[in-house]
Backbone as numpy.savetxt, mean C-alpha at the origin, in Angstrom:
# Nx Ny Nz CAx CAy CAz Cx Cy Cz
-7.15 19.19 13.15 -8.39 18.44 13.37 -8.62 17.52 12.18
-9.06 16.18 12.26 -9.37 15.13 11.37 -11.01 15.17 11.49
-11.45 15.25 10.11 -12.72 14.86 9.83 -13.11 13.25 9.38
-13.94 13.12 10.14 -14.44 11.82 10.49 -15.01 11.48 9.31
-14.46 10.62 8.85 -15.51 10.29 7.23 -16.01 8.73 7.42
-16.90 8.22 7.91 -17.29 6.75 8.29 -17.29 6.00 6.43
-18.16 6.74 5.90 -18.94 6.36 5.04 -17.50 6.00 3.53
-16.78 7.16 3.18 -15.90 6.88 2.49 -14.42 5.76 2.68
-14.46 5.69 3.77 -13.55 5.19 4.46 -14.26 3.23 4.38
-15.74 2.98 4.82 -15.99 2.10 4.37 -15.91 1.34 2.82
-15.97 2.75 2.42 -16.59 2.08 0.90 -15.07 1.34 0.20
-13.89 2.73 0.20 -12.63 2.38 0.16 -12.31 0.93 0.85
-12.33 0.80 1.87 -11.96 -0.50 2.73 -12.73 -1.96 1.81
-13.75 -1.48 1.49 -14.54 -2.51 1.03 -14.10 -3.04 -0.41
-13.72 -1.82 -1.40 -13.21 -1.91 -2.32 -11.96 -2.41 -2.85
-11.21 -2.23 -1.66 -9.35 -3.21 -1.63 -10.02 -4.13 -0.89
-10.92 -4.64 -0.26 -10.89 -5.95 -0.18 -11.35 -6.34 -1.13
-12.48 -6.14 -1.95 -12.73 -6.61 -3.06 -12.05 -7.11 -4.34
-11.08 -5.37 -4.30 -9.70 -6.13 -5.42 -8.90 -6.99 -4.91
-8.50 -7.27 -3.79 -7.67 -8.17 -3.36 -7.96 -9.28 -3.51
-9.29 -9.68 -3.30 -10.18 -10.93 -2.91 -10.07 -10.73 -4.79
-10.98 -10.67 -5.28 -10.70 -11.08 -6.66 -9.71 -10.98 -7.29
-8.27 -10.57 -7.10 -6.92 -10.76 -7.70 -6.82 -12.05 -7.33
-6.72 -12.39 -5.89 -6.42 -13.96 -5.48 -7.33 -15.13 -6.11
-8.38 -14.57 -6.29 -9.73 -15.51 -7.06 -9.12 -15.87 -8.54
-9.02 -14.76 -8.74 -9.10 -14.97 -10.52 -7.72 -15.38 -10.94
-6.48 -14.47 -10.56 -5.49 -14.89 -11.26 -4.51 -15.95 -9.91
-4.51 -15.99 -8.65 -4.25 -16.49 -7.62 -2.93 -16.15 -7.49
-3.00 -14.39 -6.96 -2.10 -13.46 -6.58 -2.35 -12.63 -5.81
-1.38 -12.79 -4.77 -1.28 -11.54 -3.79 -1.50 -10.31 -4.27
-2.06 -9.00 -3.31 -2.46 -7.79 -3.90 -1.23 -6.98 -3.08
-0.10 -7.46 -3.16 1.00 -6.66 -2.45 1.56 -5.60 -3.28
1.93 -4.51 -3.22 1.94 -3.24 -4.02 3.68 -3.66 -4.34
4.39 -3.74 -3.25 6.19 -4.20 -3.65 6.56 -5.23 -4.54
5.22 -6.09 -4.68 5.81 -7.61 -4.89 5.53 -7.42 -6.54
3.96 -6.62 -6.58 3.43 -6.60 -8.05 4.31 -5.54 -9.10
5.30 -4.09 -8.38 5.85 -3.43 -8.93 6.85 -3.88 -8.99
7.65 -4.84 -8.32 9.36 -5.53 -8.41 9.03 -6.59 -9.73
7.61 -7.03 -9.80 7.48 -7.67 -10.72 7.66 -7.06 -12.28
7.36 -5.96 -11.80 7.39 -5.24 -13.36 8.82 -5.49 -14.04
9.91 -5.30 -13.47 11.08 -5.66 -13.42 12.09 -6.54 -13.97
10.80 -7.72 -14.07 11.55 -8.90 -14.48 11.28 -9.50 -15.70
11.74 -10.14 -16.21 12.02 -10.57 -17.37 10.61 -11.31 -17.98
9.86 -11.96 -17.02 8.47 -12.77 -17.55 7.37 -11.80 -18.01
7.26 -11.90 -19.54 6.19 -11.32 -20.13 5.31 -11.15 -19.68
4.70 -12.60 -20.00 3.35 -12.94 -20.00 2.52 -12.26 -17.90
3.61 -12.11 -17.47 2.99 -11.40 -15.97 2.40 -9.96 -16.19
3.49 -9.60 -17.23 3.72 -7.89 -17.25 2.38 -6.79 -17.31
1.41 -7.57 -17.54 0.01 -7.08 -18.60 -0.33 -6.31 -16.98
-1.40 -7.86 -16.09 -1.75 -7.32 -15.18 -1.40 -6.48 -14.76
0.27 -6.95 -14.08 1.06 -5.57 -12.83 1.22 -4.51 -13.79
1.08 -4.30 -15.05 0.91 -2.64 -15.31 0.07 -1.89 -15.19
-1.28 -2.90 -15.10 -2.88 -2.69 -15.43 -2.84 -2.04 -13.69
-2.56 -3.20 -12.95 -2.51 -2.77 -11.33 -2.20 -1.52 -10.94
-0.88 -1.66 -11.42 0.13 -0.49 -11.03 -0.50 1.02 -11.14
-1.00 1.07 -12.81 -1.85 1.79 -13.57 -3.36 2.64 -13.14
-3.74 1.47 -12.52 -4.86 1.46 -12.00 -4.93 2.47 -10.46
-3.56 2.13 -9.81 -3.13 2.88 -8.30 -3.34 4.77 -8.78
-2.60 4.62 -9.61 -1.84 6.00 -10.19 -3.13 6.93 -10.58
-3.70 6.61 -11.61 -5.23 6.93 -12.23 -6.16 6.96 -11.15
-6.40 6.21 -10.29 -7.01 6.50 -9.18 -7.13 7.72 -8.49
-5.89 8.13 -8.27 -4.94 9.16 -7.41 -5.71 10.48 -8.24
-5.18 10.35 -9.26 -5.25 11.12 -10.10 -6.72 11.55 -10.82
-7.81 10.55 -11.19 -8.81 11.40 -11.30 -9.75 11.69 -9.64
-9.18 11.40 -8.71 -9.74 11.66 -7.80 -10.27 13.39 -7.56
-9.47 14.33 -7.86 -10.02 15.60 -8.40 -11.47 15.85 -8.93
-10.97 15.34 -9.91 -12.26 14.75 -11.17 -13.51 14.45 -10.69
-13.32 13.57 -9.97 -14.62 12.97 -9.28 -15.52 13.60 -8.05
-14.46 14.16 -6.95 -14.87 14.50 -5.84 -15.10 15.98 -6.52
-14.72 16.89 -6.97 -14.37 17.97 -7.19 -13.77 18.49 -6.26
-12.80 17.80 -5.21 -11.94 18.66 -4.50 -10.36 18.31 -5.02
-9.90 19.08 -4.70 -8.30 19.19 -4.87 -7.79 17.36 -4.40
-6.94 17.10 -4.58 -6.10 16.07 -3.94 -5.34 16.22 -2.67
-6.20 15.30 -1.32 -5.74 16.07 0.15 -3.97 15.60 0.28
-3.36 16.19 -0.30 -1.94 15.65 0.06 -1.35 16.98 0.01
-0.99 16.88 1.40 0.35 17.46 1.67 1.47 17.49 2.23
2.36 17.41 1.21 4.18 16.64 2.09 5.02 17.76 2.68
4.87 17.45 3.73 5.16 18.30 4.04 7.52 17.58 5.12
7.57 17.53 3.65 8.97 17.02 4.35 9.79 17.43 3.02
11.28 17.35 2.81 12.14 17.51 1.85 12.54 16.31 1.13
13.02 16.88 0.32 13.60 15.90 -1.22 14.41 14.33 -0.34
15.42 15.05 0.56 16.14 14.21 0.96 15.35 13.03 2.17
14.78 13.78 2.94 13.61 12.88 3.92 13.18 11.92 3.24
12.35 12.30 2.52 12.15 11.17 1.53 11.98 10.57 1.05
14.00 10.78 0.42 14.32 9.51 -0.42 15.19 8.17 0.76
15.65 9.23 1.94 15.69 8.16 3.01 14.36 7.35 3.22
13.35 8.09 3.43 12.13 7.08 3.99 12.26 5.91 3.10
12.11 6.29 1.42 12.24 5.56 0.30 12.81 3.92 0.49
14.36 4.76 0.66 15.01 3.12 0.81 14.68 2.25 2.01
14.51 3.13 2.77 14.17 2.51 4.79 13.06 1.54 4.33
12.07 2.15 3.56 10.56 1.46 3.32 11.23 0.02 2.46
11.73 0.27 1.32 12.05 -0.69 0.38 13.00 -1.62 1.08
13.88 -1.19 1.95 14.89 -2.19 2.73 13.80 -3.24 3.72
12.82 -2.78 3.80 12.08 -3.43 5.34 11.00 -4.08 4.15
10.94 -3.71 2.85 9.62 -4.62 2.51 10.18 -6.01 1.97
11.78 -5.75 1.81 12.59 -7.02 1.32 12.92 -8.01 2.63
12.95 -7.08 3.81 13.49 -8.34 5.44 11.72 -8.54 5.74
10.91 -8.09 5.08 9.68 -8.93 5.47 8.78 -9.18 3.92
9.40 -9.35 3.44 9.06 -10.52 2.35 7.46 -9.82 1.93
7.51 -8.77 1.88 6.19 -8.07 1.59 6.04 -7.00 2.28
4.83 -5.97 1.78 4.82 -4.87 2.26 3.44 -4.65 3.03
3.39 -3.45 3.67 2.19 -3.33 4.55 0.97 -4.11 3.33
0.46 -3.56 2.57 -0.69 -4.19 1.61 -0.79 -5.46 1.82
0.49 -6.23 1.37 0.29 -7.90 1.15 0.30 -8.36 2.05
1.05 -7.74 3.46 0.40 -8.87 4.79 -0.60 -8.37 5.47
-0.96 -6.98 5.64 -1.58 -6.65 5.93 -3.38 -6.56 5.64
-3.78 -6.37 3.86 -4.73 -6.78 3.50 -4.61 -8.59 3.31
-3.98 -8.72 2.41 -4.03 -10.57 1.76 -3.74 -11.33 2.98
-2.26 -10.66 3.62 -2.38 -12.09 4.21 -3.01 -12.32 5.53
-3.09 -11.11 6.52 -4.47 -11.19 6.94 -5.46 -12.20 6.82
-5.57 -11.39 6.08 -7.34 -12.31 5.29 -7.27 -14.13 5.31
-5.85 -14.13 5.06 -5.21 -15.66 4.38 -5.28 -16.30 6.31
-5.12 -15.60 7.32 -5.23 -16.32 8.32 -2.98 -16.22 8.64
-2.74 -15.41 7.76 -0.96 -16.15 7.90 -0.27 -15.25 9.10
0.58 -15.98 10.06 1.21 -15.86 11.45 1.95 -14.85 10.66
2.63 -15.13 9.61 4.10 -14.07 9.19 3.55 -12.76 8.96
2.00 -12.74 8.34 1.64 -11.49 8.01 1.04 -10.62 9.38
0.91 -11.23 10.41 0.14 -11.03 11.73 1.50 -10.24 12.36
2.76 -11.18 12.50 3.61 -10.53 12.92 4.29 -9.08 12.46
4.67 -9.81 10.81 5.10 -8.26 10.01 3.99 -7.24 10.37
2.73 -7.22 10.25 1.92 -6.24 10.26 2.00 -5.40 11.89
2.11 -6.28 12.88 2.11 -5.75 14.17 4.13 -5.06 14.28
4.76 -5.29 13.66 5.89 -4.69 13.28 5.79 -3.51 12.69
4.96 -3.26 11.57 4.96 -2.40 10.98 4.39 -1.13 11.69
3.07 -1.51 12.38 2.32 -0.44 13.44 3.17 0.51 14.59
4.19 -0.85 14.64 4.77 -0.55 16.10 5.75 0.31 15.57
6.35 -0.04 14.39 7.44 0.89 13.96 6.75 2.43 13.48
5.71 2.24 13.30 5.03 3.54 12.81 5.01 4.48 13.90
4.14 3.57 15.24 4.02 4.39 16.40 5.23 5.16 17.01
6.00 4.27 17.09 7.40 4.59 17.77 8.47 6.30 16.76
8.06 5.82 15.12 8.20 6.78 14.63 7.77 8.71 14.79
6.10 8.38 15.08 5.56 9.36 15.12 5.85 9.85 16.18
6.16 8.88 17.56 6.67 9.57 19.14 7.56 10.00 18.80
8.91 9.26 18.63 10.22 10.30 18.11 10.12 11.54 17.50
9.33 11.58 16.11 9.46 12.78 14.97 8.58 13.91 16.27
7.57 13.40 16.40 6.71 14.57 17.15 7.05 15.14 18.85
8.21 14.54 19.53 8.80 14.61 20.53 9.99 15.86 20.59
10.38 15.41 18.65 11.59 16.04 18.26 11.19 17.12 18.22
């Protein structure tokens, strides 16, 4: 059974649009999670500050969430080492043949009005759905 949370679920929603919308405002960058961590990667300094701050920011989130709510952290994986690290690459192979990942077309480019992110995103759903029929069929 899923508990219906209207209220947190808004506030969250409201809040990645917010960072998104002011990442693109201020520094005039996508809020794509693949694009800002591949960035870490590369050789240009002067980028490095933000996408660690970003990156940083994901992680710490996660993490004092305990802290804050006083409940535990609702995660549970319930799959093996090897599952995955397949999902891993499957995810990372598909965020490179669509030039971004669920986040960046899905929140930014969305928002941006863009056909590529309309399509990737309705790709991504469909591949999800089709996933969960298979795994849960199996």
């Amino acid at each position: 059974m899923t508990e219906f949370t209207p209220w947190s679920g808004l506030v969250g929603g409201a809040l990645i649009g917010l960072s998104s919308g002011l990442l693109l405002l201020l520094i005039g960058r996508i809020a794509g999670i693949s694009g800002i961590a591949s960035g870490l990667m590369s050789t240009n300094v002067r980028e490095m500050g933000w996408r660690a701050a970003f990156i940083a920011g994901l992680l710490l989130a996660a993490l004092l969430f305990p802290w804050f709510s006083g409940q535990p952290l609702p995660v549970d994986i319930q799959a093996d080492l090897p599952t995955m690290a397949i999902g891993g690459l499957l995810v990372g192979f598909g965020t490179r043949m669509a030039s971004g990942c669920t986040a960046g077309h899905g929140i930014s480019g969305l928002s941006r009005l863009s056909f590529r992110s309309l399509a990737a995103t309705a790709t991504f759903f469909a591949t999800a759905m089709i996933t969960v029929f298979v795994v849960r069929a199996g």
